[in-house]
Biotite code that builds the C-alpha atoms (Angstrom):
import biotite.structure as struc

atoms = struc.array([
    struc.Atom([77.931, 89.981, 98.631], chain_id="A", res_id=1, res_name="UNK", atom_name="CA", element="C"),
    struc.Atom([79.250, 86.436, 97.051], chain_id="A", res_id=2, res_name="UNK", atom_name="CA", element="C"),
    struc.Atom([83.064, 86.277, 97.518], chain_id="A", res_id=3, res_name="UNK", atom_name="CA", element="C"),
    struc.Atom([84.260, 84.935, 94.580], chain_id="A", res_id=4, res_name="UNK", atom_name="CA", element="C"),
    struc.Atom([87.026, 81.768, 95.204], chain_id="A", res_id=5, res_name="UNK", atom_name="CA", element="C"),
    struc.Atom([90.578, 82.738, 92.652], chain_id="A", res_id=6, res_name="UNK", atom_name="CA", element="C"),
    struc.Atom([93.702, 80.828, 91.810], chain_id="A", res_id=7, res_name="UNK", atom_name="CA", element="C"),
    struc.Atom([96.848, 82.167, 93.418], chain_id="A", res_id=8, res_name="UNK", atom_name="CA", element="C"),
    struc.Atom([99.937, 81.310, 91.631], chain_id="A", res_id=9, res_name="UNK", atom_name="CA", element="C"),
    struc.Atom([102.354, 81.700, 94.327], chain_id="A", res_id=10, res_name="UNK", atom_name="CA", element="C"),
    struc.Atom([100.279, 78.892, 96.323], chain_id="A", res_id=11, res_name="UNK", atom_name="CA", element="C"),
    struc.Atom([100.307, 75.208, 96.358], chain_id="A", res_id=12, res_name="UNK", atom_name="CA", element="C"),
    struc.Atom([98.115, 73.928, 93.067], chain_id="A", res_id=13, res_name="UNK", atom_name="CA", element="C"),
    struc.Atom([94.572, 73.619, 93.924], chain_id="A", res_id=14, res_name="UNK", atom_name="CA", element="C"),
    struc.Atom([94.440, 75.946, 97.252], chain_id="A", res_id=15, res_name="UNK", atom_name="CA", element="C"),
    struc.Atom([91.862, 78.175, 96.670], chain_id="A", res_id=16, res_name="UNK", atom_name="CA", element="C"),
    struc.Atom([91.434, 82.068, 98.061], chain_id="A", res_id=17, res_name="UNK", atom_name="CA", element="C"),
    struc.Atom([88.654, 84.437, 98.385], chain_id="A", res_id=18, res_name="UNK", atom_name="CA", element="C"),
    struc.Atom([89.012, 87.831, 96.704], chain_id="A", res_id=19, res_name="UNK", atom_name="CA", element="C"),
    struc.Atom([89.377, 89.430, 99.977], chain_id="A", res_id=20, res_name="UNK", atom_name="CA", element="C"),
    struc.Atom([92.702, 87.424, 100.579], chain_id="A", res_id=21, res_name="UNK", atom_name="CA", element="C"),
    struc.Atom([93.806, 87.594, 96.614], chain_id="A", res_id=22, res_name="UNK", atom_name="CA", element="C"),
    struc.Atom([93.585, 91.464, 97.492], chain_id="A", res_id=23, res_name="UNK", atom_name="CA", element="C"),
    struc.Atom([95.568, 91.501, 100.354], chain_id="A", res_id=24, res_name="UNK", atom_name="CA", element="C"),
    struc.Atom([98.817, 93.626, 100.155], chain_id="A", res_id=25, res_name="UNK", atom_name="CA", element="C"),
    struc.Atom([102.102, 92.109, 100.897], chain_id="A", res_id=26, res_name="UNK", atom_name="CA", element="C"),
    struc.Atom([105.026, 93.136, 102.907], chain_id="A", res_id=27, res_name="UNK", atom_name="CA", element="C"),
    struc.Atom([106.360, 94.663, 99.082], chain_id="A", res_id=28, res_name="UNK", atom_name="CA", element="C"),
    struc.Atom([103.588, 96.403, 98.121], chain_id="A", res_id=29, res_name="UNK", atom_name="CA", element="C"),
    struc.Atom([103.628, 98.278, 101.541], chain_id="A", res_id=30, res_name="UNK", atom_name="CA", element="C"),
    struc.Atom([107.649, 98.731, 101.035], chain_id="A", res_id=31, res_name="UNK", atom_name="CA", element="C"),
    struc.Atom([106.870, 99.823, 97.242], chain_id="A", res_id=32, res_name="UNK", atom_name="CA", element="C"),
    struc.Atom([104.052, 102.390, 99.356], chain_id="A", res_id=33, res_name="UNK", atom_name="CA", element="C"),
    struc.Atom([106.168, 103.691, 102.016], chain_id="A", res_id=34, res_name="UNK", atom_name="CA", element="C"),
    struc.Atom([108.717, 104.525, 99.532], chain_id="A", res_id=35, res_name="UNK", atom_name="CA", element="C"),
    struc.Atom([106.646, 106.401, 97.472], chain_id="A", res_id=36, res_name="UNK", atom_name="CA", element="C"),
    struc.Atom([105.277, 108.644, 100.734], chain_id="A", res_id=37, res_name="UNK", atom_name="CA", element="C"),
    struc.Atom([108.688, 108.933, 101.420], chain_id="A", res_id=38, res_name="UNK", atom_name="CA", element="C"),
    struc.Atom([109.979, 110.832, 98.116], chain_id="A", res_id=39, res_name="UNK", atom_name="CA", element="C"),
    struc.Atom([106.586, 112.769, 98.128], chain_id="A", res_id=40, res_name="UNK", atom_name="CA", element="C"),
    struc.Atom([106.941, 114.074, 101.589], chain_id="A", res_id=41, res_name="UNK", atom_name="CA", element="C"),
    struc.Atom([110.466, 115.089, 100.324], chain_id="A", res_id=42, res_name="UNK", atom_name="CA", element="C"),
    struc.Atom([109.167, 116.812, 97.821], chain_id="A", res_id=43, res_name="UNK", atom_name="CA", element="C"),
    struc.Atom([106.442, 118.419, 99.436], chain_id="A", res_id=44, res_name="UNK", atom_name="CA", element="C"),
    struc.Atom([109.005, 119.529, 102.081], chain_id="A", res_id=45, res_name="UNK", atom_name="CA", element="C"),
    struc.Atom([111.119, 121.030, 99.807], chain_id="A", res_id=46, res_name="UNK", atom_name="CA", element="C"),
    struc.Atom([108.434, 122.755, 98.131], chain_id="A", res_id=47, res_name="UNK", atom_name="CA", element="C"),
    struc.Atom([107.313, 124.463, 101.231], chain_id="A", res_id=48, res_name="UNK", atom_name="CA", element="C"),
    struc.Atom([110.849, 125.573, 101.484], chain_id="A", res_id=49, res_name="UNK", atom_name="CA", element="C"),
    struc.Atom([110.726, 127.225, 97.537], chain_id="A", res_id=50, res_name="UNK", atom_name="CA", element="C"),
    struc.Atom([107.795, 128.855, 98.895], chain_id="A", res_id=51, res_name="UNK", atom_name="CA", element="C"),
    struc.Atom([108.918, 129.920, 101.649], chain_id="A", res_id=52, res_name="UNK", atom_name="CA", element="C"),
    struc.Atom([111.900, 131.845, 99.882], chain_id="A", res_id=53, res_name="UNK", atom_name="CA", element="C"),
    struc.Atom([109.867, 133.249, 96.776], chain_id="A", res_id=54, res_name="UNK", atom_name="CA", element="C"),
    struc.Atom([106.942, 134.732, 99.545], chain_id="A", res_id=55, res_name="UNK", atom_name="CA", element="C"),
    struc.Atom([109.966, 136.490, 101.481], chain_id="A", res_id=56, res_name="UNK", atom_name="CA", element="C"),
    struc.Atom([112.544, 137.323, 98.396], chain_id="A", res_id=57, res_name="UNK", atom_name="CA", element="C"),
    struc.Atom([108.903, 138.809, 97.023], chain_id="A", res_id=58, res_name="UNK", atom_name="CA", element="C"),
    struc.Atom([107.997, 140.909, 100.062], chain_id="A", res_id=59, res_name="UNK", atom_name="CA", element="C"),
    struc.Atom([111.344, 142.203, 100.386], chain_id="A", res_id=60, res_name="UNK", atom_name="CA", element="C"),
    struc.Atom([111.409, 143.247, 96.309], chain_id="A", res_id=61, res_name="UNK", atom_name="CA", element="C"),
    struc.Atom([107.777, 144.883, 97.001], chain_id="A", res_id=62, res_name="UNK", atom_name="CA", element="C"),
    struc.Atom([108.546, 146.486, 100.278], chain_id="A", res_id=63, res_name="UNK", atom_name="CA", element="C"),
    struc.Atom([111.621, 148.341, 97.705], chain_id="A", res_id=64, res_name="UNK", atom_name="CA", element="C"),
    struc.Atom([113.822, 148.579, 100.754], chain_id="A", res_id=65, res_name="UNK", atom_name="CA", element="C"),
    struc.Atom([117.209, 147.283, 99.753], chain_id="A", res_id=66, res_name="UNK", atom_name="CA", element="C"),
    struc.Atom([117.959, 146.473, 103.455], chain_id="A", res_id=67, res_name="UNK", atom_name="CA", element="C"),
    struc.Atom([114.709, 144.806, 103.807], chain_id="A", res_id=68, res_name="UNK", atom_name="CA", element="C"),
    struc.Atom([115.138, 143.101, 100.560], chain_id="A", res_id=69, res_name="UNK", atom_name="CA", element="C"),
    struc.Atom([118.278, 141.706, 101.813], chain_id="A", res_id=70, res_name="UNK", atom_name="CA", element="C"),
    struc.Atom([117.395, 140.256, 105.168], chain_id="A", res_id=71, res_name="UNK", atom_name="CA", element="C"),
    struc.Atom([113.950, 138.935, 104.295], chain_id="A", res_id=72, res_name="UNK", atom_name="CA", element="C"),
    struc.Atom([116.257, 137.298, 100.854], chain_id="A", res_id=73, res_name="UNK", atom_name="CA", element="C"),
    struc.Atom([118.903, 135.967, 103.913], chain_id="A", res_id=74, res_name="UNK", atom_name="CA", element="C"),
    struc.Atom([116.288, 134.519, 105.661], chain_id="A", res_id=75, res_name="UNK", atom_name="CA", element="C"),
    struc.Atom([114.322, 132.899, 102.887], chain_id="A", res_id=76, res_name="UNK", atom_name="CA", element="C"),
    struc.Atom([117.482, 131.109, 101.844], chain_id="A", res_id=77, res_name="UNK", atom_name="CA", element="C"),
    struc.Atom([118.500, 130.228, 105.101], chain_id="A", res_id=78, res_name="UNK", atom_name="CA", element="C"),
    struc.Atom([114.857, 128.785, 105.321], chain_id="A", res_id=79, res_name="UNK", atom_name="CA", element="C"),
    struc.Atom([115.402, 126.798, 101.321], chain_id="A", res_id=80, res_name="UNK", atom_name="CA", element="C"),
    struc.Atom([118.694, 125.518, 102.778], chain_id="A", res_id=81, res_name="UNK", atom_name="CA", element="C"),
    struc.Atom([116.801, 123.762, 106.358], chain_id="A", res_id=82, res_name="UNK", atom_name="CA", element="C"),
    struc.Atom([114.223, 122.593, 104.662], chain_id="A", res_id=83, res_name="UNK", atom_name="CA", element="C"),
    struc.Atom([116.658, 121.344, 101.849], chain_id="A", res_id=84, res_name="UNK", atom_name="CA", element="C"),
    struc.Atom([118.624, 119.477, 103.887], chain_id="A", res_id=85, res_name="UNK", atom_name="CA", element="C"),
    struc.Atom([115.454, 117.738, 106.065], chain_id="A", res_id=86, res_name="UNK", atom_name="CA", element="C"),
    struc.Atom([114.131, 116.695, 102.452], chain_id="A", res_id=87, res_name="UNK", atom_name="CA", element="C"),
    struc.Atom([116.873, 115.423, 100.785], chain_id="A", res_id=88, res_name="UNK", atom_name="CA", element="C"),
    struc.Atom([116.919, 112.248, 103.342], chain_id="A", res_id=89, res_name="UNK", atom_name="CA", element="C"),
    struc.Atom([113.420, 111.145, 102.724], chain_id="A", res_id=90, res_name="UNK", atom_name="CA", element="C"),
    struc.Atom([113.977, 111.343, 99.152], chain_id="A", res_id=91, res_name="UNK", atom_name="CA", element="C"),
    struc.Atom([116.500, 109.287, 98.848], chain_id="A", res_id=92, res_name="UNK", atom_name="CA", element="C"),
    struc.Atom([115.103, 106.708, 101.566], chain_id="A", res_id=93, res_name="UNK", atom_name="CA", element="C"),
    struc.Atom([112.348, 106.175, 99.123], chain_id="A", res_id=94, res_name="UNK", atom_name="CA", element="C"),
    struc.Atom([114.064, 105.874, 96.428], chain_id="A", res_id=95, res_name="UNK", atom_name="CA", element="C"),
    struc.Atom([116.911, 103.461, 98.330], chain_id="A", res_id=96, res_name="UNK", atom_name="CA", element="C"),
    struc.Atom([112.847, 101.482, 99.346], chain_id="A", res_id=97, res_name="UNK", atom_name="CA", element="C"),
    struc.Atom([111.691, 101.515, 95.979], chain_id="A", res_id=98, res_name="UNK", atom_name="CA", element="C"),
    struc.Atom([115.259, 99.694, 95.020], chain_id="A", res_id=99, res_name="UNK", atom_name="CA", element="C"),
    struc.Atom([114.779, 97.384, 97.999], chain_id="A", res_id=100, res_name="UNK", atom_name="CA", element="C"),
    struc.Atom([118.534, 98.066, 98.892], chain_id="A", res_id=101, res_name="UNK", atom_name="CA", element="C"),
    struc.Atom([119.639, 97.419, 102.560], chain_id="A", res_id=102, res_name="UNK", atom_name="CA", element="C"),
    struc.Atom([120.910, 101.735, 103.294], chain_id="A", res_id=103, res_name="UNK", atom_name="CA", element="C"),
    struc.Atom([117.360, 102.636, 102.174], chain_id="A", res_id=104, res_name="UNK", atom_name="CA", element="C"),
    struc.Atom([115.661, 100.479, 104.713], chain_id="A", res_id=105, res_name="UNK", atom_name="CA", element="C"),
    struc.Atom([117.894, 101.770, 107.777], chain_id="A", res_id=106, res_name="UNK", atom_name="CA", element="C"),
    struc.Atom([118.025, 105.324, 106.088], chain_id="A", res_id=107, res_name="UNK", atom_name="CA", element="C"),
    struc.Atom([114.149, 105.304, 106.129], chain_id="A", res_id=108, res_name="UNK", atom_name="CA", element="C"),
    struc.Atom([114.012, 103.911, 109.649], chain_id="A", res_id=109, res_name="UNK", atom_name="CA", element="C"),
    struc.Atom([116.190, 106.623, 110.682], chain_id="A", res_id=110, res_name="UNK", atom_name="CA", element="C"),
    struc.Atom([114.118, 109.218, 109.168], chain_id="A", res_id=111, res_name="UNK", atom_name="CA", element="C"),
    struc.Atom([110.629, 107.749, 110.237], chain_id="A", res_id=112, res_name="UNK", atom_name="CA", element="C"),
    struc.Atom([112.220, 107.845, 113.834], chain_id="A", res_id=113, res_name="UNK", atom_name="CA", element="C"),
    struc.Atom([113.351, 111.440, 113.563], chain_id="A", res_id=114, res_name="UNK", atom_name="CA", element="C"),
    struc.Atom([109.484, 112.857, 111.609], chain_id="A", res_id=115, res_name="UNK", atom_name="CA", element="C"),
    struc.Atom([107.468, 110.721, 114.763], chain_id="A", res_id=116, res_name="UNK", atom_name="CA", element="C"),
    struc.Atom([107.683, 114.705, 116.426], chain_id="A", res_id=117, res_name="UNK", atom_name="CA", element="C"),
    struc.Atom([106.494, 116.412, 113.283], chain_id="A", res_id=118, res_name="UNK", atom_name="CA", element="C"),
    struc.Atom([102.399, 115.561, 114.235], chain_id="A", res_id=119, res_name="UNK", atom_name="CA", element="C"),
    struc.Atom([100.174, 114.616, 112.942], chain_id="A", res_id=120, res_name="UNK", atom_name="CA", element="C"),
    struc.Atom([101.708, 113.512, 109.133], chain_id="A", res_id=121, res_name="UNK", atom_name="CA", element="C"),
    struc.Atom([105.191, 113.056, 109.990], chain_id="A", res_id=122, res_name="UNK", atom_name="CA", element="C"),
    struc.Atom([103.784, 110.539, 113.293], chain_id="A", res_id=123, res_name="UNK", atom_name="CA", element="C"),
    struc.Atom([101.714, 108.570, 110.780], chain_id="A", res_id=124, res_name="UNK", atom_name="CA", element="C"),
    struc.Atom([104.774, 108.526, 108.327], chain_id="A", res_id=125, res_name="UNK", atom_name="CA", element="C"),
    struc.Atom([107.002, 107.097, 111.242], chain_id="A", res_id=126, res_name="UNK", atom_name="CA", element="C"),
    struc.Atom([104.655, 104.814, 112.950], chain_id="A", res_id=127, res_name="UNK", atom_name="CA", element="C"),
    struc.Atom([104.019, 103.178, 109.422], chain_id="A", res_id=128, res_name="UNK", atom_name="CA", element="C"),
    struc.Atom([108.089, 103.141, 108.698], chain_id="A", res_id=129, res_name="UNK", atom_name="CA", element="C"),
    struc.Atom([108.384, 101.305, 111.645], chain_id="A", res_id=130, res_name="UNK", atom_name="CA", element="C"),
    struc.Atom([105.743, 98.757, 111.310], chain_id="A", res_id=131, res_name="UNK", atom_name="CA", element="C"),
    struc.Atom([106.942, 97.921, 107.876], chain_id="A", res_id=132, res_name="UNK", atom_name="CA", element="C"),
    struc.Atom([110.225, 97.805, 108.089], chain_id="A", res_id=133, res_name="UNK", atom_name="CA", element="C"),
    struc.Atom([111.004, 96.448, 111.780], chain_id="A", res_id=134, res_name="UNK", atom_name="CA", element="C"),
    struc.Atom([109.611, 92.793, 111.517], chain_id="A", res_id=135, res_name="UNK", atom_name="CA", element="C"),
    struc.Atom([110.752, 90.022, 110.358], chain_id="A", res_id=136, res_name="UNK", atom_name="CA", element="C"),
    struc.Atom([108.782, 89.897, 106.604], chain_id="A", res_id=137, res_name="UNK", atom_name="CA", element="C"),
    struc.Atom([109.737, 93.390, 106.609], chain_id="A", res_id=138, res_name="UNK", atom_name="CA", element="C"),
    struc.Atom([113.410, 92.908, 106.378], chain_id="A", res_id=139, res_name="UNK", atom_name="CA", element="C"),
    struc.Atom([113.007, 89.820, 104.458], chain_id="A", res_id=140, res_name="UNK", atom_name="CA", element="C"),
    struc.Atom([111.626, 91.800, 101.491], chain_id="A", res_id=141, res_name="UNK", atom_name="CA", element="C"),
    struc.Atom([115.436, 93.053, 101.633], chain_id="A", res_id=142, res_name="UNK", atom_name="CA", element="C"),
    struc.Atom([117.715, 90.144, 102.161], chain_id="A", res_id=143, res_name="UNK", atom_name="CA", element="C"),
    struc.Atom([115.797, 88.334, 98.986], chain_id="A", res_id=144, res_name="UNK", atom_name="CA", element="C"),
    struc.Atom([117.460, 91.557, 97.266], chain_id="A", res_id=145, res_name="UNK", atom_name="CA", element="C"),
    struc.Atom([113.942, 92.891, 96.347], chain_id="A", res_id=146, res_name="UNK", atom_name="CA", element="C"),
    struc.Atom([112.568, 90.377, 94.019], chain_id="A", res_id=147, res_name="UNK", atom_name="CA", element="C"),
    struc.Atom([108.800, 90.220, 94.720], chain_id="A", res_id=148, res_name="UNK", atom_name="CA", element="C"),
    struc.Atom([107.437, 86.523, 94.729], chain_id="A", res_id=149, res_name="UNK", atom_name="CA", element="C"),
    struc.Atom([105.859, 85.535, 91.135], chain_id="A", res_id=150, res_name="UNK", atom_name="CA", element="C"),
    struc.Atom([101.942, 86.007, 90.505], chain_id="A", res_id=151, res_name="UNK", atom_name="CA", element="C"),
    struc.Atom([99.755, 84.675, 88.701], chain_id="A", res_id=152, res_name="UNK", atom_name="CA", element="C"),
    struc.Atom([96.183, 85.091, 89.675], chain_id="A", res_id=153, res_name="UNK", atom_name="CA", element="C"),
    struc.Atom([93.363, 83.844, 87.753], chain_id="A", res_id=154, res_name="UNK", atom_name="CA", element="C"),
    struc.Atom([89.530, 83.689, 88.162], chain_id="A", res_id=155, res_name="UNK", atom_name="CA", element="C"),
    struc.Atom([88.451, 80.247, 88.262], chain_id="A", res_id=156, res_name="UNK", atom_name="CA", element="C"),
    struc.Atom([84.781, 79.081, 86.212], chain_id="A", res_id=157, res_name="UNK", atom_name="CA", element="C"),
    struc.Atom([82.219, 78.688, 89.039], chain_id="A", res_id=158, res_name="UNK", atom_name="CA", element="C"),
    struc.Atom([80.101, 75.431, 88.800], chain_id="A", res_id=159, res_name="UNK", atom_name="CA", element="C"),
])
């Protein structure tokens, strides 16, 4: 396999890099990532929530006991609510990510801290929260107010 030598814009004219490093995701691209895992696991959260309500609102309308219809309705909204209010968070630390602003960062760290007990997903979700966000690049992607660095990448004629 013949790695291929590239252009890169954002470095000094004339340094050269292999397409393995041209490929190489940045600190943004995994921000830009983790934010997007963050609003899907919101909505896949909340979804299991709908779910949960429609399967118990249905077995209470099929079982045609009124009293069964109404505590199996209670407790499928009380379920819609929890898992409501656990997704509503994640959602909008992704979308506070995808914006680059400061409260999604820290909202997203809080909420990658708090899913490191729901294993196995919601441990990978916070281990990678906190390796993105907790270094130094990491926050830098937020002080420079979410403007990713300029590039321009272009193959270069092989002799």
């Amino acid at each position: 396999m013949q790695n291929k030598r590239i252009a890169a814009g954002r470095s000094s004219p004339g340094y050269l890099l292999t397409t393995n490093e041209a490929h190489r995701m940045t600190k943004h691209d995994h921000v830009k990532i983790l934010g997007i895992l963050h609003i899907a696991r919101g909505a896949v959260v909340l979804l299991v929530g709908i779910a949960g309500f429609v399967v118990l609102t249905g077995i209470g309308a099929i079982s045609g006991d009124s009293t069964a219809f109404g505590v199996l309705g209670l407790i499928g909204t009380i379920i819609l609510a929890f898992m409501g209010l656990l997704a509503v968070p994640s959602v909008i630390a992704g979308i506070g990510l995808l914006m680059r602003k400061e409260w999604g960062r820290i909202l997203a760290l809080v909420v990658g801290i708090l899913s490191l007990i729901d294993i196995p997903l919601g441990t990978a979700l916070g281990a990678y929260t906190i390796w993105v966000l907790m270094d130094a690049e990491g926050r830098q992607v937020f002080e420079n107010q979410g403007v990713p660095p300029p590039i321009a990448v272009s193959a270069v004629p092989q002799a």
